[in-house]
C-alpha positions as a Markdown table, in Angstrom:
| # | Residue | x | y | z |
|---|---|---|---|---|
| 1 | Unk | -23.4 | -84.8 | 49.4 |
| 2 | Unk | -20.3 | -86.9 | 49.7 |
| 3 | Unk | -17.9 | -87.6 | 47.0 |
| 4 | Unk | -19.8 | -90.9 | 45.7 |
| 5 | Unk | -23.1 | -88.7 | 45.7 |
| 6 | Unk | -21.7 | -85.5 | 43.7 |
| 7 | Unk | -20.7 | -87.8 | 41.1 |
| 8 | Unk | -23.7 | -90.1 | 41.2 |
| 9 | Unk | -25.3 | -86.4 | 40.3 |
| 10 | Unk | -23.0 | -85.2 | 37.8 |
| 11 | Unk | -23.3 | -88.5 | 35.8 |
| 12 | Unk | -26.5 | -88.4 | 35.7 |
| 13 | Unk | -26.8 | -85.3 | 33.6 |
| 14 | Unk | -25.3 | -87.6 | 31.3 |
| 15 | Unk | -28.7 | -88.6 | 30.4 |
| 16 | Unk | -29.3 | -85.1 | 29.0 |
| 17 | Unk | -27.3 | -86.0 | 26.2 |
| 18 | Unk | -25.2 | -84.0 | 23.9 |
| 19 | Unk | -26.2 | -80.3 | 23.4 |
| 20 | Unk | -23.6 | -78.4 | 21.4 |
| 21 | Unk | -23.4 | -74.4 | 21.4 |
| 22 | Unk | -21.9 | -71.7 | 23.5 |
| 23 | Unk | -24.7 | -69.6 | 24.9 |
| 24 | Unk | -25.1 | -72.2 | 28.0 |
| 25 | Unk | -21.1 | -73.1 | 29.0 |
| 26 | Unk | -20.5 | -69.1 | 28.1 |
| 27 | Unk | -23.7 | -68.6 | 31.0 |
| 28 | Unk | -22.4 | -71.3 | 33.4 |
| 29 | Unk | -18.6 | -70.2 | 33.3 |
| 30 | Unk | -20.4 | -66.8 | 33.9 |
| 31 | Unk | -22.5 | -67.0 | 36.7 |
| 32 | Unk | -19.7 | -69.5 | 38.3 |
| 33 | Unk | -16.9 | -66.9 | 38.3 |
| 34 | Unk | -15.2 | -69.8 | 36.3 |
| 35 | Unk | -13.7 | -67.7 | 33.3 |
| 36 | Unk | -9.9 | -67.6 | 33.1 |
| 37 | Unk | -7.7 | -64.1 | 34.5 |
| 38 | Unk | -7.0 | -61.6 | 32.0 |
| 39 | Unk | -2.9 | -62.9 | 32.6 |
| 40 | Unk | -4.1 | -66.4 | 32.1 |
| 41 | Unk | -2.8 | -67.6 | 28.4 |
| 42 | Unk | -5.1 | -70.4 | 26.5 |
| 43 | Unk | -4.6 | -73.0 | 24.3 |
| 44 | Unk | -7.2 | -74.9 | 22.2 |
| 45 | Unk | -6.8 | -78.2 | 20.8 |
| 46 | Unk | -8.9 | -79.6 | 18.5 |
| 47 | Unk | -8.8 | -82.8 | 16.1 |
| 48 | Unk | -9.7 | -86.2 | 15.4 |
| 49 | Unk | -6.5 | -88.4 | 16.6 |
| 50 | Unk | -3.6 | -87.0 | 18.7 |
| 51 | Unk | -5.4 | -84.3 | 20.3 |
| 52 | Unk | -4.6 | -85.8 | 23.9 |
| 53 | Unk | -1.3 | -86.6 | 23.2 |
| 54 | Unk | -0.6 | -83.3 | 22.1 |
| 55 | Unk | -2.3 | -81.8 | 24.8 |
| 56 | Unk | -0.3 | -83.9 | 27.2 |
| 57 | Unk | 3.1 | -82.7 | 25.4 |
| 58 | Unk | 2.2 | -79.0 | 25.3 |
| 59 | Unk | 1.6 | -79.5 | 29.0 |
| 60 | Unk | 4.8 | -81.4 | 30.0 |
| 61 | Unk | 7.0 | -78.2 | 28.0 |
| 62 | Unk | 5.6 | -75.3 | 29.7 |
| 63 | Unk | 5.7 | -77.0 | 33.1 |
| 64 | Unk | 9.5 | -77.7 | 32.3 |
| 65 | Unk | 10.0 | -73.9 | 31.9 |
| 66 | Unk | 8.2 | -73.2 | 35.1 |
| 67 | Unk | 4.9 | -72.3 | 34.1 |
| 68 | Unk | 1.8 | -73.0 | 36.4 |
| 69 | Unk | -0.5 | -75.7 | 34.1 |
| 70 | Unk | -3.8 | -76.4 | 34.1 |
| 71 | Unk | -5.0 | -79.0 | 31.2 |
| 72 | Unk | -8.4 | -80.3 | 30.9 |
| 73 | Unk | -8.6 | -83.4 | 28.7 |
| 74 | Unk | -11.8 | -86.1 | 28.0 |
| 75 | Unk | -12.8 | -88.7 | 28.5 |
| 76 | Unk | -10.9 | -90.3 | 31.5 |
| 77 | Unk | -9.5 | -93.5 | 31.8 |
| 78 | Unk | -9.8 | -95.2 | 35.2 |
| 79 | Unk | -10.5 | -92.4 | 37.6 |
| 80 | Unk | -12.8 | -89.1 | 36.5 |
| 81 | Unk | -10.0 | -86.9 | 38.5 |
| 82 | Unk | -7.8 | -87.4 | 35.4 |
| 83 | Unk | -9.8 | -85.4 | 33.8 |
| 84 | Unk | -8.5 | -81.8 | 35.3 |
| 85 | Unk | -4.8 | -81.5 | 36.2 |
| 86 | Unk | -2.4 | -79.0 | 37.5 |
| 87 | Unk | 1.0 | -79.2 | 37.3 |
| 88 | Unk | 0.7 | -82.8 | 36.2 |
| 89 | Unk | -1.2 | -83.4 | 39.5 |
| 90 | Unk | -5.2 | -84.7 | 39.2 |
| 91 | Unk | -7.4 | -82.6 | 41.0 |
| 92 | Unk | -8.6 | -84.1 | 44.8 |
| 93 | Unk | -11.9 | -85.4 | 44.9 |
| 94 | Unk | -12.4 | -83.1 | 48.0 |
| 95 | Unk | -12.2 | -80.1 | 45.5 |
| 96 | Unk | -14.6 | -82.0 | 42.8 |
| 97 | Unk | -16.9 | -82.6 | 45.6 |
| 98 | Unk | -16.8 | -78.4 | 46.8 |
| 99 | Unk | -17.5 | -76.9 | 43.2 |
| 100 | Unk | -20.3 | -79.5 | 42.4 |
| 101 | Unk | -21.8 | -79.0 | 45.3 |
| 102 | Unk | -21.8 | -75.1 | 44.4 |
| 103 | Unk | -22.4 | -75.9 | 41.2 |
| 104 | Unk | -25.5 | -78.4 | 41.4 |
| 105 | Unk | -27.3 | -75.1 | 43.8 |
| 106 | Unk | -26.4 | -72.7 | 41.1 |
| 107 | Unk | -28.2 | -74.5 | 38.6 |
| 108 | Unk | -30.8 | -76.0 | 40.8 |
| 109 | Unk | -33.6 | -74.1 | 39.1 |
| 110 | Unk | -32.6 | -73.3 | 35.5 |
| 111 | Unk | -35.0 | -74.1 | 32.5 |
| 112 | Unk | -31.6 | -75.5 | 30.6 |
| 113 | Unk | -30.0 | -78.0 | 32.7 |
| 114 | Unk | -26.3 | -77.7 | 31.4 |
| 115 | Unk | -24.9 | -80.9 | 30.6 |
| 116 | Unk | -22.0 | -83.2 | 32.0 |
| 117 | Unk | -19.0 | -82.0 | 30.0 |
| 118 | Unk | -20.5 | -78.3 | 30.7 |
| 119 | Unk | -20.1 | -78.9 | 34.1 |
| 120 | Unk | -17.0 | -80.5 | 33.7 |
| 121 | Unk | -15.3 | -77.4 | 32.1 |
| 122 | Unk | -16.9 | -75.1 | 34.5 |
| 123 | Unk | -15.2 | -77.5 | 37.8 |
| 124 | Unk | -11.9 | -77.5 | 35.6 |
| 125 | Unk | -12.0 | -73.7 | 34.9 |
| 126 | Unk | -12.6 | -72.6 | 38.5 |
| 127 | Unk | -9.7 | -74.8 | 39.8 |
| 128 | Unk | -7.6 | -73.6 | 37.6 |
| 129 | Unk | -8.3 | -69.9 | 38.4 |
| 130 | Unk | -8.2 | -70.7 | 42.1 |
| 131 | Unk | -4.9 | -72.7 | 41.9 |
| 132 | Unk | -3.8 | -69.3 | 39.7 |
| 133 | Unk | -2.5 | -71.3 | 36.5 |
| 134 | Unk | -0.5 | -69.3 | 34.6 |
| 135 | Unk | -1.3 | -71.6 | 30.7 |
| 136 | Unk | -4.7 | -73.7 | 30.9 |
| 137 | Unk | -4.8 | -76.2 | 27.9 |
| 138 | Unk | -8.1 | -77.2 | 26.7 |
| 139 | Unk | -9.1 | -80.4 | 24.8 |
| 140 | Unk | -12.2 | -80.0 | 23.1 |
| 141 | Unk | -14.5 | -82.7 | 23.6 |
| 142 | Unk | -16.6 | -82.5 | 20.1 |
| 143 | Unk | -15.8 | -81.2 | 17.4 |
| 144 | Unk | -15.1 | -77.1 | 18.0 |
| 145 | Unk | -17.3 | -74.7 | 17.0 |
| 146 | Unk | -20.2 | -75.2 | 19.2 |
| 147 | Unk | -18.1 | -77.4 | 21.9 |
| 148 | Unk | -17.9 | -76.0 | 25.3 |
| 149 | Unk | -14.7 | -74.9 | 26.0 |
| 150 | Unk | -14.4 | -73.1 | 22.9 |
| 151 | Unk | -16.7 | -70.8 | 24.9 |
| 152 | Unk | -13.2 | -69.7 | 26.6 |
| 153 | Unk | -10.9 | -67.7 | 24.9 |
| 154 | Unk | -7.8 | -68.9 | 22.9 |
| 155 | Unk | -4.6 | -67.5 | 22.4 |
| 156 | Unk | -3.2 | -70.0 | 20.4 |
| 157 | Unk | -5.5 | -72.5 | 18.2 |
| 158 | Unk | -4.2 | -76.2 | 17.4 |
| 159 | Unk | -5.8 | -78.8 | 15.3 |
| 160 | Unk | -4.2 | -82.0 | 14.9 |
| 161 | Unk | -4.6 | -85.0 | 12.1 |
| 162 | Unk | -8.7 | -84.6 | 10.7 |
| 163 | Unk | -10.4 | -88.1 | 10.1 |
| 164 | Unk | -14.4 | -88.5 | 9.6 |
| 165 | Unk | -15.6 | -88.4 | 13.3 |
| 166 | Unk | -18.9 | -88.0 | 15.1 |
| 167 | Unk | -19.9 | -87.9 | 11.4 |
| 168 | Unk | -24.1 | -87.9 | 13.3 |
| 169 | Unk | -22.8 | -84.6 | 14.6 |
| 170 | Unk | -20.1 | -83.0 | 12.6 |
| 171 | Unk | -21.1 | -84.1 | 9.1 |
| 172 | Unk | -20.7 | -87.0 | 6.8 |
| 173 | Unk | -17.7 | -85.5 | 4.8 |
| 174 | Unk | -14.2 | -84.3 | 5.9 |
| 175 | Unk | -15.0 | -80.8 | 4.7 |
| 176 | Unk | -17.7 | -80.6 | 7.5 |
| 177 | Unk | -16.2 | -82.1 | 10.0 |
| 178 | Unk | -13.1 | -79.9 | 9.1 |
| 179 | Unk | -15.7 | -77.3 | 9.4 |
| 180 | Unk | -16.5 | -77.9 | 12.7 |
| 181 | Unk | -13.0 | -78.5 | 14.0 |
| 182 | Unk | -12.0 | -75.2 | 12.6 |
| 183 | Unk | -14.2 | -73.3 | 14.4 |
| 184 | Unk | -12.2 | -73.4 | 17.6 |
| 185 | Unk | -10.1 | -70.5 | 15.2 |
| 186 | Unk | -10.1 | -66.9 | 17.1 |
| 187 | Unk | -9.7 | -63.7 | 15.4 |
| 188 | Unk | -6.0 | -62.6 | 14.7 |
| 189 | Unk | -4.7 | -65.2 | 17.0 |
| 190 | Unk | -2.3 | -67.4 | 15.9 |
| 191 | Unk | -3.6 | -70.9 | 14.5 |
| 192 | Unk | -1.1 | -74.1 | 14.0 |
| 193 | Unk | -2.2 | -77.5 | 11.8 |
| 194 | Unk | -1.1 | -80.3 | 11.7 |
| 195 | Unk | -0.5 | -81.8 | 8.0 |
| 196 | Unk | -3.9 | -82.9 | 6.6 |
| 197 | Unk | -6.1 | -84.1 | 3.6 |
| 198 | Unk | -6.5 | -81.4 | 1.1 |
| 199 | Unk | -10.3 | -81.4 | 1.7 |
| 200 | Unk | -9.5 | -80.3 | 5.6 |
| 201 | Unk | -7.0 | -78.3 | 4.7 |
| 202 | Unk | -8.6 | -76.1 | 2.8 |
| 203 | Unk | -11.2 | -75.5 | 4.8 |
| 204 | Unk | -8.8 | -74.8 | 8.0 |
| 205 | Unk | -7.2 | -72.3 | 5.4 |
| 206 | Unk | -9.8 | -70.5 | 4.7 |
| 207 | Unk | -11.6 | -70.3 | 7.9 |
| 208 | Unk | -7.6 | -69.0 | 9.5 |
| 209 | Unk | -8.4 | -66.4 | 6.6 |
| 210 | Unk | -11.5 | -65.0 | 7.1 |
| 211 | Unk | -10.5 | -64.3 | 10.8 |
| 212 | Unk | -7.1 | -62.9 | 10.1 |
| 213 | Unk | -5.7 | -65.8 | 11.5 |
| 214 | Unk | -2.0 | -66.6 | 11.1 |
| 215 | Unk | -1.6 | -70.0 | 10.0 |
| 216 | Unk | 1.6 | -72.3 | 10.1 |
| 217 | Unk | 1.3 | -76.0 | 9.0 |
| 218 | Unk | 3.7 | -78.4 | 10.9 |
| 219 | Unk | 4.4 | -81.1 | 9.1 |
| 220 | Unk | 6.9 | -83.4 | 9.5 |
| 221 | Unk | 8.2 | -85.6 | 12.8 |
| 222 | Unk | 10.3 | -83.6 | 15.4 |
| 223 | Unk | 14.1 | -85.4 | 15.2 |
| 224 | Unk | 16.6 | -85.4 | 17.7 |
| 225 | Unk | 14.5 | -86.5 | 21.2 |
| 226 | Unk | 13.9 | -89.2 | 22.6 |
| 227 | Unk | 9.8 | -89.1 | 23.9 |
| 228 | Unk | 8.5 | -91.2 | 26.5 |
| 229 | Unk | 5.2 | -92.1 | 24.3 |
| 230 | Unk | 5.9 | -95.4 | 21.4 |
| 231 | Unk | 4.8 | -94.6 | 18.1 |
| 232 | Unk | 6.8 | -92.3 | 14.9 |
| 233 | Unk | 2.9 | -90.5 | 15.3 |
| 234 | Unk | 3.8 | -89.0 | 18.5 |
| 235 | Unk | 7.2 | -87.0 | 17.2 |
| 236 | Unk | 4.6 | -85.2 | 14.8 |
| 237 | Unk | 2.4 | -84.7 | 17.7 |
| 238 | Unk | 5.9 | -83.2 | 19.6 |
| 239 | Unk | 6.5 | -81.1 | 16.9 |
| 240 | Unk | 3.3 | -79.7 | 17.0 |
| 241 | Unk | 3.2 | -78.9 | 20.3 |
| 242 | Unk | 6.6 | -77.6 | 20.3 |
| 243 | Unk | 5.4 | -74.8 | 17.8 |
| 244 | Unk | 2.4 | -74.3 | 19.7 |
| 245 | Unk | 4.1 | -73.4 | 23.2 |
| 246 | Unk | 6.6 | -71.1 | 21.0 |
| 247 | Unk | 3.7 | -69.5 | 19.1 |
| 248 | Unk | 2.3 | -68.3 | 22.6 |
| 249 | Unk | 5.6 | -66.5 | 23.0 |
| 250 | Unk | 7.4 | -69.3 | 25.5 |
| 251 | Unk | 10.9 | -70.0 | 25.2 |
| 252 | Unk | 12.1 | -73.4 | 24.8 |
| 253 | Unk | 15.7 | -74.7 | 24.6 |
| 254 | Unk | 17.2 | -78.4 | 24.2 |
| 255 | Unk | 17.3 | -79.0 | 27.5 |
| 256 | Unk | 13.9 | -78.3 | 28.3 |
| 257 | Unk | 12.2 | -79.9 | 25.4 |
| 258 | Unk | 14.9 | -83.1 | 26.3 |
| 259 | Unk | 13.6 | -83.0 | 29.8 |
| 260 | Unk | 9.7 | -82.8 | 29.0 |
| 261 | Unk | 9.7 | -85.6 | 25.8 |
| 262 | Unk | 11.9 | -87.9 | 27.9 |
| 263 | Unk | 9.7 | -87.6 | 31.1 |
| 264 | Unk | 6.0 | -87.4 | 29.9 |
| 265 | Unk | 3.5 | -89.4 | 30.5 |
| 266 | Unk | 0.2 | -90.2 | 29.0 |
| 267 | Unk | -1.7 | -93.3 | 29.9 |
| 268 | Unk | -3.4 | -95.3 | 27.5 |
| 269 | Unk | -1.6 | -94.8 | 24.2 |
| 270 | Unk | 0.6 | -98.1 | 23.7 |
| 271 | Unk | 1.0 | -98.2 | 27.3 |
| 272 | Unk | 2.3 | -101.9 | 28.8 |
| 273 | Unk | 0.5 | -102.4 | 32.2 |
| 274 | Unk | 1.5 | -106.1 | 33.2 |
| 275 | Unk | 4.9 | -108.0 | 31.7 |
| 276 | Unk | 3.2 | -111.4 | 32.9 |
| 277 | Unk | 1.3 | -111.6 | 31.0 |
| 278 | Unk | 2.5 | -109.0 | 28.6 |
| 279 | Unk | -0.4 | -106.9 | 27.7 |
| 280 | Unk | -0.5 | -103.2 | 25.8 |
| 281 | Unk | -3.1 | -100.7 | 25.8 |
| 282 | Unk | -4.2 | -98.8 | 23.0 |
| 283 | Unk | -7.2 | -96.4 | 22.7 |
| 284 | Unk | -7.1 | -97.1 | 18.5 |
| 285 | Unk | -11.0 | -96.3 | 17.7 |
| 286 | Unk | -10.8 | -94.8 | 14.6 |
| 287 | Unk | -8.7 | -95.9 | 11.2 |
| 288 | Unk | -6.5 | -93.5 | 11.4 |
| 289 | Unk | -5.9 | -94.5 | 14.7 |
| 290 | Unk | -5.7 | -98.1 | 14.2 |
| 291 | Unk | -3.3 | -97.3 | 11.3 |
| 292 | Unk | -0.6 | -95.4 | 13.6 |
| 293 | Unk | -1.0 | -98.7 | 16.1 |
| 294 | Unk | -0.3 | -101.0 | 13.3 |
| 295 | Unk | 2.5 | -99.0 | 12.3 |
| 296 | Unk | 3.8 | -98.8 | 16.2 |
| 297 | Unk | 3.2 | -102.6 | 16.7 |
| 298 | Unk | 5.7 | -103.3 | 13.5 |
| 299 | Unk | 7.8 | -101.4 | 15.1 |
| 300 | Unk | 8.1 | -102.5 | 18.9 |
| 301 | Unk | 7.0 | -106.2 | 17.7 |
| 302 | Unk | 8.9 | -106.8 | 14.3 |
| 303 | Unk | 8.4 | -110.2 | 14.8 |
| 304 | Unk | 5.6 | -111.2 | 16.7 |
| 305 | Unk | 1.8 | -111.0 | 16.2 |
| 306 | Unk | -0.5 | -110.1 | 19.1 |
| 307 | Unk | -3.4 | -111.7 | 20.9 |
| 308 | Unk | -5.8 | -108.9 | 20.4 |
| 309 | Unk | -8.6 | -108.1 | 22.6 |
| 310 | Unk | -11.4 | -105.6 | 21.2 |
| 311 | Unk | -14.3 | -103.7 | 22.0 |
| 312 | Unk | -16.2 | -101.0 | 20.4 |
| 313 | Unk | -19.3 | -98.4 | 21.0 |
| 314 | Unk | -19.5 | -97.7 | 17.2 |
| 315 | Unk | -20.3 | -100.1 | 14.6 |
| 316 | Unk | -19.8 | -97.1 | 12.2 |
| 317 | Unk | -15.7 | -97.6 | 12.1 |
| 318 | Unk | -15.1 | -100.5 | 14.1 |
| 319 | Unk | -15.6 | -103.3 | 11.4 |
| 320 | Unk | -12.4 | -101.0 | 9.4 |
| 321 | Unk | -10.5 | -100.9 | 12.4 |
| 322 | Unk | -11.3 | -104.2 | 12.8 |
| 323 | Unk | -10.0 | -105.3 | 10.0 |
| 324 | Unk | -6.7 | -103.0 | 10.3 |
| 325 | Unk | -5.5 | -104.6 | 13.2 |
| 326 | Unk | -6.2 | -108.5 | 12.0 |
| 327 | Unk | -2.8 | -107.5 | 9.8 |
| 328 | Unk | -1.1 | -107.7 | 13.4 |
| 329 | Unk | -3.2 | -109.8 | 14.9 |
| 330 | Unk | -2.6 | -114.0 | 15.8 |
| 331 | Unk | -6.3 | -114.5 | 17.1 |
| 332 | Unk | -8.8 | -111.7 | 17.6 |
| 333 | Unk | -11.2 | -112.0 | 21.0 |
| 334 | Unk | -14.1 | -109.8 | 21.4 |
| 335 | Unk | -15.9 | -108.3 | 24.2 |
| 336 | Unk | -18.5 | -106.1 | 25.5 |
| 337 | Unk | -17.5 | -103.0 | 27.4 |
| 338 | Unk | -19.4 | -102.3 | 30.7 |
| 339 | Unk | -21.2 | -99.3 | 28.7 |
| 340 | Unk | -24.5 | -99.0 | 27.7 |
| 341 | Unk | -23.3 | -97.2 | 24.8 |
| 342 | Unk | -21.2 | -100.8 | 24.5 |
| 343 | Unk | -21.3 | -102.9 | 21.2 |
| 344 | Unk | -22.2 | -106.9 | 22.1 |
| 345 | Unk | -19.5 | -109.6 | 21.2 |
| 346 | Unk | -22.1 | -111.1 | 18.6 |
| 347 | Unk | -22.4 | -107.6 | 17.3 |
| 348 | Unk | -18.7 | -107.0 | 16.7 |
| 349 | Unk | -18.3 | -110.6 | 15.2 |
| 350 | Unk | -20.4 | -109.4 | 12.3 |
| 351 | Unk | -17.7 | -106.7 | 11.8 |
| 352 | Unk | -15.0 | -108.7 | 12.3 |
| 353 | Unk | -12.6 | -109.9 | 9.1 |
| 354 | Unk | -12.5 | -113.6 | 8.0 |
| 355 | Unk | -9.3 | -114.1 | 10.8 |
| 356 | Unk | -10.2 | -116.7 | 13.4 |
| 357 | Unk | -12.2 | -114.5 | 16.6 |
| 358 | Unk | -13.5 | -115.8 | 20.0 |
| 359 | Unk | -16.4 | -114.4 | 22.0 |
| 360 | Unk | -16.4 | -113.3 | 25.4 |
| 361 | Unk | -19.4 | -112.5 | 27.6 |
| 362 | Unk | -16.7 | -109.7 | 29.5 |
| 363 | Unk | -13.8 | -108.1 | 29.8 |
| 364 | Unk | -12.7 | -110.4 | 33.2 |
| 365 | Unk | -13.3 | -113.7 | 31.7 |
| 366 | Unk | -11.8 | -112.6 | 28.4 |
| 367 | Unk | -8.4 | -111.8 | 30.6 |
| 368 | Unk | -8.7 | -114.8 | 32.3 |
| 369 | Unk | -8.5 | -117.3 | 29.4 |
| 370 | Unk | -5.7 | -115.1 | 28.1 |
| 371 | Unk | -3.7 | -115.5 | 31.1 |
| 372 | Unk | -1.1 | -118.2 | 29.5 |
| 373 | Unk | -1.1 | -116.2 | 26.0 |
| 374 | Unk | 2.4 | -116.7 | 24.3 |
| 375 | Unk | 2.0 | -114.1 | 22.1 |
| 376 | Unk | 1.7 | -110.2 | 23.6 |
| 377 | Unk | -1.9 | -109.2 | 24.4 |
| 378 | Unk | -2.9 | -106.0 | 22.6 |
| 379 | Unk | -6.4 | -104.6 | 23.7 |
| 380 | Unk | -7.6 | -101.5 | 22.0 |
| 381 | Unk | -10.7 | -100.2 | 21.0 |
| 382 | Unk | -12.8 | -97.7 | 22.5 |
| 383 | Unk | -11.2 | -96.1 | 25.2 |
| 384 | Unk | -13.9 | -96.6 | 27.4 |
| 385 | Unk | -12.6 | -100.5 | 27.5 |
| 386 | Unk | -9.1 | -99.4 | 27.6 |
| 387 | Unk | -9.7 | -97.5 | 31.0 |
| 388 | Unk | -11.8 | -100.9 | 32.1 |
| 389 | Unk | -8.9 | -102.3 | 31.4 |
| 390 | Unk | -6.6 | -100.6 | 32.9 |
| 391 | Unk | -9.1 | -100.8 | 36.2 |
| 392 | Unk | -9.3 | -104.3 | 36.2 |
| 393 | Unk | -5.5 | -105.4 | 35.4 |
| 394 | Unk | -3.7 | -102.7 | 38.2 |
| 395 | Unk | -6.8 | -103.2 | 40.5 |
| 396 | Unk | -8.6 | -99.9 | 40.5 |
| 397 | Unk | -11.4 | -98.4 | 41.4 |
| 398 | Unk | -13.2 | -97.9 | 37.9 |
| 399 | Unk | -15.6 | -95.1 | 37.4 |
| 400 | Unk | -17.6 | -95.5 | 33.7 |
| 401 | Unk | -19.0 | -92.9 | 31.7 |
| 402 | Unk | -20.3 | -92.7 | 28.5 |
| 403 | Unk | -18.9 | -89.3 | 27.8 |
C-alpha cells in the first residue's frame, strides 16, 4: 500500500460505525505493543466544548518546560496528520503509512474489526512510544467511559464545560451525559473540572468520590497573559490547563506559561485565514459554543455584523445555533458540507431564524459570491465544513471524514 491506499483503508472502517467499550482498543493497544512506558505520564480530557483547546494549551506548557509531547486530538481539520503530534510537529505520512500497514495484517482476521478512531489511537500510541514522549495528552473522542483512549491509563483526569452532546449516545439529559464524561475518572488520581451546571456537577462529584478521586474545580479566567487563541473562553480553558500540568507534578513559572499562551496555536477556533476578503473560522456546533463565538465576535467586531456562512451535520442543535449567531449576523448563507453525514441547504433553511438567508449548492460557489463582501465573513458550523474551508481558501489538499 501507499499512502493514498492506507488511508483509503482506514476510512473505510468508518463504515463500521461507532462501537463504544474498552475490551477491543484495550486488545488492539495490546497485541500492537501500543500501550504507553511505565515513565510515560497521561492526561485525559474529556468535555463537550473546549476540550481541544485545552488539550492544545496543556500541550504548549509542558513542551515550554522541555517535556517530550505527544497529543492525540479528533477530528482533523484539513489534513488527517493533525490528528497525532509530537512536540507540536504532525506525524509524517511515511510513519501513518508503516503502522497501518502493520496494523491492517494484525487484524486481518479478527471476528471484531476495530473501528477507525480505534485504530487511530492505536497509530497515535505507538508513535508516541517509539518517538519516547515523555507526557501523551489524550482527547477523547466520545463521551469517556466507554471511549477508546480511556482504555489507556490516566494520571491526571480533566473535563471541561458539559453541554447535552451525542445526546443518541450519551443520554438525553446532562446528568447522563455527565455520566458518561465522568467516567474517564481513575482511581485515586487526581481529577480537575472545569465550572459547570449543578446537574453535571454533581454527578462529576460523586463519581471523583466513589474512586477516591481528588477533585479541584477551576473556575474562573486565568489573568495576567496574553494567549494567542481570541475569545474570554479560552483564559478559562488556560487556567484549566495550567492546573492540570501542575496537578501532574510539573513546574511552571511566568515565564513559561508567558512563553506557551503567547505562542500557541490552534487552528480553527476564531482563526482569520484570508484579510481579502476578511473571513474567520469557527468550529461553533453546539450552543454553548455558538454562545462563546457570539461573545468573541462582540468583542473583536464591536461594531460590525458578519456575513455568515453555515453548515451543519445535526439538525438536533443547529436550528439553536442557528439562531444564536443571527444576533451577529448581517445576512446568513447556507451550505452543504462535502459529508454524507452533511445537512442540505434546504434542510438548514427550515432551521434557520426569520433573518434574511441565501442558499448555496456548495461551499466554492458560496465563497465565490462572497468575494466582494463588505462586512467580515464568519463561517462556522460543523467542523467538518470549517476544515473544507480551510482546504479550499489556503489551497489544500482536503481529506474528509465523518469521524
Amino acid at each position: 500500500m501507499n499512502y493514498d491506499e492506507a488511508l483509503d483503508w482506514l476510512y473505510s472502517t468508518q463504515n463500521f460505525g461507532i462501537k463504544l467499550g474498552l475490551d477491543a482498543p484495550k486488545k488492539l493497544l495490546r497485541q500492537f505493543l501500543a500501550n504507553p512506558t511505565r515513565d510515560t505520564k497521561v492526561i485525559h480530557v474529556a468535555g463537550t466544548n473546549g476540550k481541544g483547546s485545552t488539550c492544545a494549551i496543556i500541550d504548549a506548557l509542558a513542551r515550554a518546560t522541555g517535556i517530550r509531547c505527544g497529543l492525540f486530538t479528533s477530528p482533523h481539520l484539513v489534513s488527517y496528520c493533525e490528528r497525532i503530534r509530537v512536540n507540536g510537529e504532525m506525524i509524517a505520512e511515511d510513519k501513518v503509512l508503516e503502522h497501518l500497514c502493520e496494523i491492517k495484517e494484525l487484524v486481518a482476521d479478527w471476528e471484531h474489526h476495530p473501528t477507525f478512531f480505534e485504530l487511530s489511537l492505536a497509530v497515535a500510541m505507538k508513535y508516541f512510544k517509539e518517538t519516547e514522549c515523555e507526557l501523551i495528552i489524550l482527547e477523547t473522542g466520545m463521551g469517556g467511559r466507554l471511549d477508546a483512549t480511556t482504555a489507556v491509563p490516566a494520571d491526571v483526569c480533566v473535563i471541561t464545560p458539559i453541554a447535552l452532546d451525542h445526546s443518541d449516545w450519551l443520554g438525553d439529559t446532562l446528568e447522563k451525559v455527565a455520566g458518561e464524561k465522568a467516567g474517564i475518572i481513575c482511581e485515586q488520581k487526581p481529577v480537575l473540572s472545569a465550572r459547570q451546571e449543578r446537574d453535571a456537577a454533581i454527578v462529576i462529584a460523586e463519581v471523583a468520590d466513589e474512586r477516591h478521586a481528588p477533585l479541584s474545580i477551576i473556575e474562573g479566567p486565568l489573568l495576567g497573559y496574553s494567549i494567542n487563541l481570541a475569545g474570554k473562553h479560552q483564559a478559562e480553558n488556560a487556567k484549566l490547563a495550567v492546573e492540570s500540568v501542575t496537578a501532574l507534578g510539573i513546574q511552571l513559572d511566568f515565564d513559561i506559561v508567558k512563553y506557551a499562551l503567547a505562542n500557541i496555536q490552534w487552528p480553527g477556533r476564531f482563526e482569520t485565514i484570508s484579510t481579502e476578503p476578511h473571513i474567520i473560522i469557527d468550529g461553533a456546533h453546539n450552543p454553548h459554543a455558538a454562545d462563546a463565538l457570539v461573545a468573541t465576535w462582540k468583542s473583536e467586531f464591536p461594531n460590525q455584523k458578519a456575513t455568515l456562512v453555515f453548515g451543519a451535520v445535526d439538525d438536533k442543535e443547529a436550528s439553536t445555533v442557528l439562531d444564536k449567531l443571527s444576533e451577529i449576523s448581517y445576512s446568513i448563507n447556507l451550505t452543504p458540507i462535502d459529508s454524507p453525514r452533511s445537512l442540505t441547504s434546504e434542510a438548514l433553511s427550515k432551521l434557520s431564524p426569520n433573518t434574511s438567508h441565501t442558499l448555496h449548492k456548495n461551499l466554492a460557489s458560496c465563497l465565490q459570491q462572497l468575494e466582494k463582501s463588505e462586512s467580515p465573513i464568519l463561517i462556522a458550523g460543523s467542523l467538518f465544513l470549517i476544515g473544507q474551508a480551510k482546504a479550499e481558501i489556503e489551497n489544500l489538499d482536503f481529506q474528509k471524514s465523518t469521524q
